[in-house]
Structure formats: C-alpha cells, structure tokens
C-alpha positions in Angstrom: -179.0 -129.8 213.3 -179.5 -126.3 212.5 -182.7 -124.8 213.7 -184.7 -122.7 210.9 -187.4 -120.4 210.4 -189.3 -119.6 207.7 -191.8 -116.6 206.5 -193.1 -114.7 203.3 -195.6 -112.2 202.2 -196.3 -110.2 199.3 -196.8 -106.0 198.4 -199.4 -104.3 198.5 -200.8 -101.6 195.6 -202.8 -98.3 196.3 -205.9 -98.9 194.1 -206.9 -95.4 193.9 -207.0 -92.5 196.5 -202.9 -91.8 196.7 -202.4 -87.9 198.2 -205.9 -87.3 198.9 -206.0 -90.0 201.8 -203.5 -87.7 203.3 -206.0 -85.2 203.8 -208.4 -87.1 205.5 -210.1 -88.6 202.3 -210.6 -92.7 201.9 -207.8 -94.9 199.8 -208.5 -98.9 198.3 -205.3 -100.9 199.1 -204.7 -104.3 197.2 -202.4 -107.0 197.7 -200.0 -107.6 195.1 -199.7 -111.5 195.3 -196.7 -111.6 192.8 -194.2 -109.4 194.4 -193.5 -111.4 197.1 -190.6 -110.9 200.0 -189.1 -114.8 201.4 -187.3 -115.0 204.8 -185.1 -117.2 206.2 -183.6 -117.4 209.7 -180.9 -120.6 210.3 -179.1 -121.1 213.1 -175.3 -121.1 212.6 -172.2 -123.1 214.4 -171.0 -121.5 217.3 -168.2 -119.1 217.2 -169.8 -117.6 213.8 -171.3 -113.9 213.7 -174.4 -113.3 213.0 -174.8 -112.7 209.2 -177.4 -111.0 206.7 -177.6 -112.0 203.2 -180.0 -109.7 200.6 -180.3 -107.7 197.5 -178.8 -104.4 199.8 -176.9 -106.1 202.3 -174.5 -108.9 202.7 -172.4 -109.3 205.9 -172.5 -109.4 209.1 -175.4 -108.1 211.9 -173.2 -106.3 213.3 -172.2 -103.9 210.0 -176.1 -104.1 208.7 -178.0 -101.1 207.6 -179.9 -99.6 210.5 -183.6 -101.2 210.3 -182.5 -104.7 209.6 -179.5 -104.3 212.1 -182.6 -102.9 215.0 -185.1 -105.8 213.5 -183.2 -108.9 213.9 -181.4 -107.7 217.1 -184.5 -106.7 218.5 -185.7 -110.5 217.6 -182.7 -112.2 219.3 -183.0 -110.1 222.6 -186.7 -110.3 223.3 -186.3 -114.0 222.6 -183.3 -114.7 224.1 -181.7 -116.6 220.8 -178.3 -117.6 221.6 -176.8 -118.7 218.9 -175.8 -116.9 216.2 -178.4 -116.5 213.0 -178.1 -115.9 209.2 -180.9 -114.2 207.8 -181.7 -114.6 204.4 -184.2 -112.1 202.3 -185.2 -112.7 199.2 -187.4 -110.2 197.2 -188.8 -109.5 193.9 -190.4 -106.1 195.0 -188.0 -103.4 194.3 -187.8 -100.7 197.3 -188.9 -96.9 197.2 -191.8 -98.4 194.5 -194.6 -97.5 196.6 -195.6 -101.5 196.0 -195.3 -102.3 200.2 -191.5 -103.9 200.1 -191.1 -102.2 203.4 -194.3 -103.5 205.4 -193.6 -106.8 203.4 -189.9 -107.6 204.4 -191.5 -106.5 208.4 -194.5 -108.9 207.8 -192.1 -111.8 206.0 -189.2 -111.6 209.1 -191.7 -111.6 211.7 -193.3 -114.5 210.9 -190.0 -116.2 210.0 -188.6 -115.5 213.5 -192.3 -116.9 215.3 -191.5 -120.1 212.9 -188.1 -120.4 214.6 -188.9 -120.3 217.9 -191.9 -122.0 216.9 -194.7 -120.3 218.8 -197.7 -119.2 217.3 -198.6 -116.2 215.8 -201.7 -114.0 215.9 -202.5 -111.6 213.0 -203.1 -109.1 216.0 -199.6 -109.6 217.1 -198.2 -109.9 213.8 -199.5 -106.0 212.8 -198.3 -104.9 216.0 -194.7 -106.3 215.6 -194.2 -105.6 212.0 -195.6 -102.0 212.8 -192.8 -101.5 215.2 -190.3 -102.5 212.1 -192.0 -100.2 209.9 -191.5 -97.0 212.3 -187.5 -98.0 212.2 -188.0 -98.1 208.7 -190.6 -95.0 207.6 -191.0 -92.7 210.9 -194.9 -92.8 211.0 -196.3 -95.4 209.0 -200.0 -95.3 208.2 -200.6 -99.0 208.9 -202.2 -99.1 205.4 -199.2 -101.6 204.1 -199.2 -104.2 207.0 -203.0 -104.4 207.2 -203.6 -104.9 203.5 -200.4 -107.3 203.3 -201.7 -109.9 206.6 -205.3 -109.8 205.9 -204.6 -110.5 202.1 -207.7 -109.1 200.6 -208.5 -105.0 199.8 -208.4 -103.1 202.0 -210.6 -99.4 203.4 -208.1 -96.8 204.3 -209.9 -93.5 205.5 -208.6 -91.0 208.8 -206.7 -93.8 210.2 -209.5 -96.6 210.5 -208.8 -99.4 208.4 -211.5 -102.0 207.1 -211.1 -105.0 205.3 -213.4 -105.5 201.9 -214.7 -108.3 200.2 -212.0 -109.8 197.3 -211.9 -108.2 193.8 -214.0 -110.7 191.7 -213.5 -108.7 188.1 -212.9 -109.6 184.7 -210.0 -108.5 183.4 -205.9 -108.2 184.7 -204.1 -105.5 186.2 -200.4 -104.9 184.9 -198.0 -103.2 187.6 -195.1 -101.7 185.9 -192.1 -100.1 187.9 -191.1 -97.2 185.6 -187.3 -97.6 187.0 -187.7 -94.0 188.2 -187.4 -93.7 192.1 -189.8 -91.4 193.7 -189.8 -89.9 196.8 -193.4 -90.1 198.3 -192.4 -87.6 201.6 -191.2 -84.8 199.0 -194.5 -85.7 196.9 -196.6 -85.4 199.8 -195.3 -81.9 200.7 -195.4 -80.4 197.3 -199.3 -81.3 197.2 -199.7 -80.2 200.7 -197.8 -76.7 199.8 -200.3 -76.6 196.4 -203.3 -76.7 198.5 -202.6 -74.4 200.9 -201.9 -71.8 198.7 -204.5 -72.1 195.7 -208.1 -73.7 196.5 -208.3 -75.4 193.0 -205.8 -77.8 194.3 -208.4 -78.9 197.0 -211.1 -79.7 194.3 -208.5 -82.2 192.5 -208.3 -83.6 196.2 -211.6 -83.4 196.9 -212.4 -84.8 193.6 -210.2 -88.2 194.0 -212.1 -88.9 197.2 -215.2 -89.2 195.4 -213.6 -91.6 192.6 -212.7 -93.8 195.9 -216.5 -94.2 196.3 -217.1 -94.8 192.8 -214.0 -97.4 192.5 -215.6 -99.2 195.3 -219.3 -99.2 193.8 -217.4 -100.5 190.4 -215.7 -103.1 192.5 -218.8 -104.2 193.8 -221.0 -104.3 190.6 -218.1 -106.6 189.1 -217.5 -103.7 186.3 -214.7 -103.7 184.7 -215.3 -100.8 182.5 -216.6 -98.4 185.2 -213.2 -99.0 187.6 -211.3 -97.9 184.1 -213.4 -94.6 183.9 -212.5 -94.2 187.6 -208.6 -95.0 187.0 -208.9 -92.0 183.8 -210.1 -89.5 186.4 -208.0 -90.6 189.0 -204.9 -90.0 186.4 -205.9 -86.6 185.3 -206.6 -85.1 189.0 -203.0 -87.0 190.0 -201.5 -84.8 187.1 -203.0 -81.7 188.3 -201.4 -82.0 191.4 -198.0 -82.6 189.4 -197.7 -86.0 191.3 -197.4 -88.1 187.5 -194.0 -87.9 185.4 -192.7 -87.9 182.1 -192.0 -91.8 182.4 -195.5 -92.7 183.8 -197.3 -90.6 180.9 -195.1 -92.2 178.2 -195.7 -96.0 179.9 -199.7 -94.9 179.5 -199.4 -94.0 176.0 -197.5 -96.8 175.1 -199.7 -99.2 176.9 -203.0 -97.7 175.4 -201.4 -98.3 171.4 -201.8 -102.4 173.1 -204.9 -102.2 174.0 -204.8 -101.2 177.6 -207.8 -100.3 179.1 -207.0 -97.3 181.5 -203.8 -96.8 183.6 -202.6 -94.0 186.5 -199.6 -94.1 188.7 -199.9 -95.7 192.7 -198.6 -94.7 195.2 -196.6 -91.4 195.8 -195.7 -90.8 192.5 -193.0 -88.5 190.3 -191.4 -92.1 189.3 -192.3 -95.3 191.2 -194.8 -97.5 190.1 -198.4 -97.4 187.7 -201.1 -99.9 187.5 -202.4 -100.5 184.0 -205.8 -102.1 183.1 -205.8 -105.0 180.5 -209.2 -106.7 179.5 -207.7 -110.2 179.1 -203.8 -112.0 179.5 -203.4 -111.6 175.9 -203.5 -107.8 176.0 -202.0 -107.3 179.4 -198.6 -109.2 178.6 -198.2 -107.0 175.1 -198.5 -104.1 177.7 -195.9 -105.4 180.0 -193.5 -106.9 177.3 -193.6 -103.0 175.6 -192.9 -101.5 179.2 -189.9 -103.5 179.7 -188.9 -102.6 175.9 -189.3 -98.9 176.4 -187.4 -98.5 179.8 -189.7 -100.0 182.3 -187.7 -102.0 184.9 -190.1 -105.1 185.9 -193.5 -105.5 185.4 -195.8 -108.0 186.9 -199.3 -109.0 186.3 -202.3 -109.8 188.5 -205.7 -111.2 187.5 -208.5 -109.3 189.2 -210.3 -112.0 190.5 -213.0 -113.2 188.0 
C-alpha cells in the first residue's frame, strides 16, 4: 500500500508598511486564508523515479527546477526515504505576487513530508525548516512570510523581531486582486533605496508609512473600518511617491472606487503584483472583484476581515 503524506497552508498579504520595513520601519502581515498551496508526497513502486507534478514543473526529481529539486532531495536524505516519491503541488497563489506562494509551498511540503514519515511537528521546527527552503528559494528571506503563514493570525514585522497580534475582528471584506503584471520586488527595493539616498524627501514618504503602521494597528484595534481605509489612502499616495505603484494598480483603484470600494493600495513590492482593495460588505466587494477580472486583472479573491 502506498505510503502518503499530506500538508497545506495559505499566503500571506502585507497589510501596510511594504519598502519602509526595509529601512528599519514596522510592517502588518496577514494571512491570506484563500490562496492556499496543497501537498502531496506518495510513495511509488519500485524501480520508478522520483517524480514532481505542478503548475511549473512536471517530471522527474531528477530534471526539477533547482529549489524543489534541493527541497525534496534534501527531505529524502535527512530521512533516509528509500523509495521513490511523487510529489504533488497544488496552488491557487500565483508566484512573483508578493501574496507568500514561496513561504507557502516551503510551509505546505514540510509538513507534508513530517505527515509521511509521520512524526510530529513543532511550529518551532516547522519555521526553521521552511526557512531553510525559502533561502534556496529568495537568498535572504525576512522570515515575515513563514511566521505570518504558521501562526495564522497578523502578524508585527519591525528590524527583524517578529510578533504575533491579536486576529482582525473588522467589519467589512478585503478584495486581493493580482493585476497580472509581474513585479520584481529586489529591483523595487533598490530603486527606493537609490531615491532615498540621493534626495531626503524620499525618506519623509518612508518615514511617513511607518507612522500609518501605527495608526493601521490602532484602527485594527478600535475595530474601525473607516480609519484603516484613511490609512490604506495614505499608504497609496506615499507608495506612489516612491514610484513603487503602476499604471495597472492605479487603473484597478479607479475602477474599484466607481463600485463602491472603500480604499485600496498595492502589497507587497510593487510595479505589478498584487493590491488589496477595501469593500464595506460582500455585495460591494464581489462588484469590485468581478470588474477587476473584466478589465485585465488575472484572479481575484476575497477575505472577510473578521467581524
């Protein structure tokens, strides 16, 4: 009988806080419990390769892209698997998105490959394992993704300390929309980096999003809906200032506000990738999401925000 394994886990958005938490200000991570990353590890009759089946890949171990090839070998050597395995990944959060797909497919495999050999699985060990799989996949990660992702609630980003807050509990619905446009957060990064050095009015848009951390974070905990939209406003227009937004993700905004959208800005590392857009109730939010689609948005997805 074959021998299986099973593990899933879902993204992660950046609330608010994107570039500035590179200089040393805080960030608000959420997870994103409908993009979700399934993994399955079988066992397969001997004589057969090892085999990987997903949305980039499918064939053998042996021929596999260079971070799932280092994952799943590194899985079968430390735990001394002998028979061959086929490892199936199923996703519904598009890579390069800024939406955790990464530090999701790391967090689903791992705990996929501790069901196999069926031994259990601390969340300590867990971050420290699916870490490993991010550095194969991103160079340095900031450990952001895989904390937010295993403890499932937001999460406190700021210089590298990470603390865990208390679940949104807010009125209203949060649409994520992919614009289609992939972005390329490390060029992002350096562009804002190379802005600030050279002109101080940079480092006041900076300087200015670490504050609207704060005030996101007082919002979240007054329960108000309306104050997190102001925040999300600002947030946008210092995010443009530092040329981080794009034609796409200012067009999406527009479009969403004519259905009633509350407030939007992009996550993540922006130029492309993905936005978070605020809807006052399910009505409103899936108008926003069925116009994204019409006008060029590749998926959209949405999330109640507690309440």
């Amino acid at each position: 009988m074959a021998q299986i394994g099973y593990g899933e886990a879902n993204g992660k958005v950046i609330l608010i806080g994107e570039h500035a938490v590179t200089f040393g200000q805080p960030a608000i991570a959420i997870p994103f419990t409908t993009g979700k990353v399934k993994v399955t590890i079988a066992s397969l009759s001997e004589g057969a390769p090892s085999y990987i089946n997903s949305d980039v890949y499918e064939g053998t171990l042996q021929q596999a892209p260079e971070h799932i090839k280092a994952v799943t070998t590194r899985f079968i050597e430390k735990h001394h698997i002998e028979d061959s395995i086929n490892v199936t990944f199923e996703t519904n959060l598009p890579p390069s998105r800024g939406l955790g797909s990464s530090a999701a497919m790391a967090i689903a495999f791992v705990r996929a490959s501790y069901d196999y050999i069926n031994k259990p699985l601390s969340d300590e060990l867990l971050i420290e394992e699916a870490n490993w799989a991010e550095q194969i996949a991103h160079g340095k990660p900031s450990g952001i993704d895989t904390q937010t992702i295993v403890s499932n609630k937001p999460v406190w980003f700021h210089q590298g300390k990470v603390t865990t807050l208390r679940p949104l509990s807010l009125n209203g619905y949060m649409v994520v929309i992919d614009t289609g446009v992939r972005g390329s957060t490390k060029k992002a990064v350096e562009d804002v980096h190379q802005l600030c050095n050279h002109d101080e009015q940079y480092m006041r848009y900076i300087e200015h999003i670490g504050n609207l951390v704060y005030e996101a974070n007082e919002a979240i905990e007054q329960h108000d809906f309306n104050q997190l939209a102001h925040v999300f406003e600002l947030a946008q227009d210092n995010l443009r200032k530092l040329t981080v937004s794009h034609d796409n993700i200012e067009s999406l905004l527009e479009i969403s506000k004519t259905q009633g959208a509350t407030a939007g800005k992009l996550t993540g590392g922006g130029r492309g990738g993905s936005m978070i857009v605020l809807a006052q109730n399910l009505e409103i939010a899936e108008k926003i999401a069925t116009n994204a689609e019409k006008f060029g948005a590749h998926h959209t997805w949405i999330e109640k925000l507690g309440g």
